[in-house]
N, C-alpha and C positions, 0 to 999 in steps of 0.2 A: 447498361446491362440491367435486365432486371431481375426481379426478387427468382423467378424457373428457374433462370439463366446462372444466377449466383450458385444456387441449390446445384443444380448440375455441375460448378467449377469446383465446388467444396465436397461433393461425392467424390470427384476424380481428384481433388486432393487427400484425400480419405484413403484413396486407394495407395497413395504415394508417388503420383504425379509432382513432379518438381515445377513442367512447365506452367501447370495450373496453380500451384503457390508461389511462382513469381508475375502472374497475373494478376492475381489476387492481389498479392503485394505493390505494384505496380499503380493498379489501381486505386488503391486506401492508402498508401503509406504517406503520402505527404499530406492528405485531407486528415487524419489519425496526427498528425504529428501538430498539424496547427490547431484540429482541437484542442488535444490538448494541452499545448501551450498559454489556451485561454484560461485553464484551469490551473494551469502551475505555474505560469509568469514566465517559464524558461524555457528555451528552445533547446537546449540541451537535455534537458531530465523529460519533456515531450518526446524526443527519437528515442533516448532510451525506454522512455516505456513503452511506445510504439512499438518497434524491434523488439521488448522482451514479449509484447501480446503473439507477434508472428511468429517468434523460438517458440512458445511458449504452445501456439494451432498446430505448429509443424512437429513439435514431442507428441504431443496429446491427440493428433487428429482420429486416431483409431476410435478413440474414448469420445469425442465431442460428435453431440450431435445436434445438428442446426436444421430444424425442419423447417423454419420458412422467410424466415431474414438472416442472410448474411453479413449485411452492412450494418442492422442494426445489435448483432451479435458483438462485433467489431469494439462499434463507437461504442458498448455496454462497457464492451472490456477495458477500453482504453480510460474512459471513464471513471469506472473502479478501482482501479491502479493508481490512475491521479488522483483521486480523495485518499487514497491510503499515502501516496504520497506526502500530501500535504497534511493529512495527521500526526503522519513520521516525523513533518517537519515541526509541527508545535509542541510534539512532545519532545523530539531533539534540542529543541529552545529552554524547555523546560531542564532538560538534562543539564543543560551547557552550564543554564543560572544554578541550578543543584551544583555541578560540579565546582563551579566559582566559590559556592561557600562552604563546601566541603571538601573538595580537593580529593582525584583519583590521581593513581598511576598512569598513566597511557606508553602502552608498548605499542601498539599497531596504529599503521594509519591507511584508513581507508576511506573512498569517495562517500561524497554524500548518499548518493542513491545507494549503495551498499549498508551503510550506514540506516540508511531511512527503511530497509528491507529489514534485517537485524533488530530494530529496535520494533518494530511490528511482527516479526516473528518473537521476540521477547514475552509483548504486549498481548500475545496471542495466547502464550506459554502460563500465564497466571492463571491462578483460580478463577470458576468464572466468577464468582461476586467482587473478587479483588478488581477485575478487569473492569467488571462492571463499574463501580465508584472510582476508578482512577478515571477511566475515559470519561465521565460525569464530572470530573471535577478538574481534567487537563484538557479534554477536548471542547467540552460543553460549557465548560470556564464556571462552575455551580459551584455556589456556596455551600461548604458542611451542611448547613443548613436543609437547603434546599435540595440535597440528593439524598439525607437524611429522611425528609418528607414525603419524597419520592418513589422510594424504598422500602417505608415503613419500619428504621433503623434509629439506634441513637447515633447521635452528633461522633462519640465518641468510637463507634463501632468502626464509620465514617474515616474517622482521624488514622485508625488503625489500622487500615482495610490500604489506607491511601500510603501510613509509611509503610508498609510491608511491601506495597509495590513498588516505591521508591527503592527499599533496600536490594529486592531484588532485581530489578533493572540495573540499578550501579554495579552490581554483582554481575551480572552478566555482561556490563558494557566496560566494566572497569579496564581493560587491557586494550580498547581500543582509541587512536588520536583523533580528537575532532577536527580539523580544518573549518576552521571560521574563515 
């Protein structure tokens, strides 16, 4: 199928053609899934983000518009999902070792992928500069130092920026069980 071809099955799923988004799907869903697999190491958290990209065209399709690559809309999305996955998942690492030496509650348990959405909508949720120097310094793995410099900030602003994030993450994650 090419790039007309696609454009024309994503109009007609636009319109709310079901059998043109199970073509669609059909089509990508397993090529979408072993991408990204190469991206997240797992073939389970792969179909799940794959299948949430597709829930995701199939709510939205009214609002999305794709003028001239469908496939590469796709593999974008599936793409983007998996990095934010796997930054869920280092700052969940990071959670896990916080919570080891300070110790939550946990009343709920819920899956990882659940989990790794949640702690990114958290991550989302802070201020921006707060957001900014925590992912500098949990994603990017930077020293005070060096996001300090980066910045154009003290060391100390830094330190402060970083536990106000921490407090508030454990604050919002405190009620739920990690499954290691």
């Amino acid at each position: 199928m090419d790039s007309k071809q696609e454009i024309e099955l994503f109009n007609k799923i636009k319109a709310g053609d079901k059998q043109s988004f199970k073509l669609l799907f059909n089509n990508y869903y397993s090529r979408l899934c072993s991408y990204t697999e190469k991206i997240t190491g797992r073939d389970d958290i792969a179909e799940e983000i794959a299948q949430g990209v597709f829930i995701k065209i199939w709510e939205n399709r009214y609002n999305i518009n794709i003028q001239k690559n469908v496939k590469g809309y796709l593999f974008r999305s599936v793409h983007n999902h998996a990095l934010k996955y796997i930054q869920a998942q280092k700052i969940e690492a990071k959670y896990i070792e916080y919570n080891e030496i300070f110790g939550t509650g946990h009343t709920t348990e819920i899956s990882d992928f659940e989990l790794s959405e949640i702690i990114n909508k958290s991550i989302n949720e802070l201020p921006e500069k707060c957001r900014e120097v925590f992912l500098m310094s949990r994603i990017d793995q930077l020293k005070h130092k060096e996001i300090a410099n980066k910045l154009g900030i003290s060391e100390k602003t830094v330190e402060v920026q970083i536990r106000n994030a921490n407090l508030k993450l454990r604050e919002k994650l405190k009620e739920f069980k990690i499954n290691n």
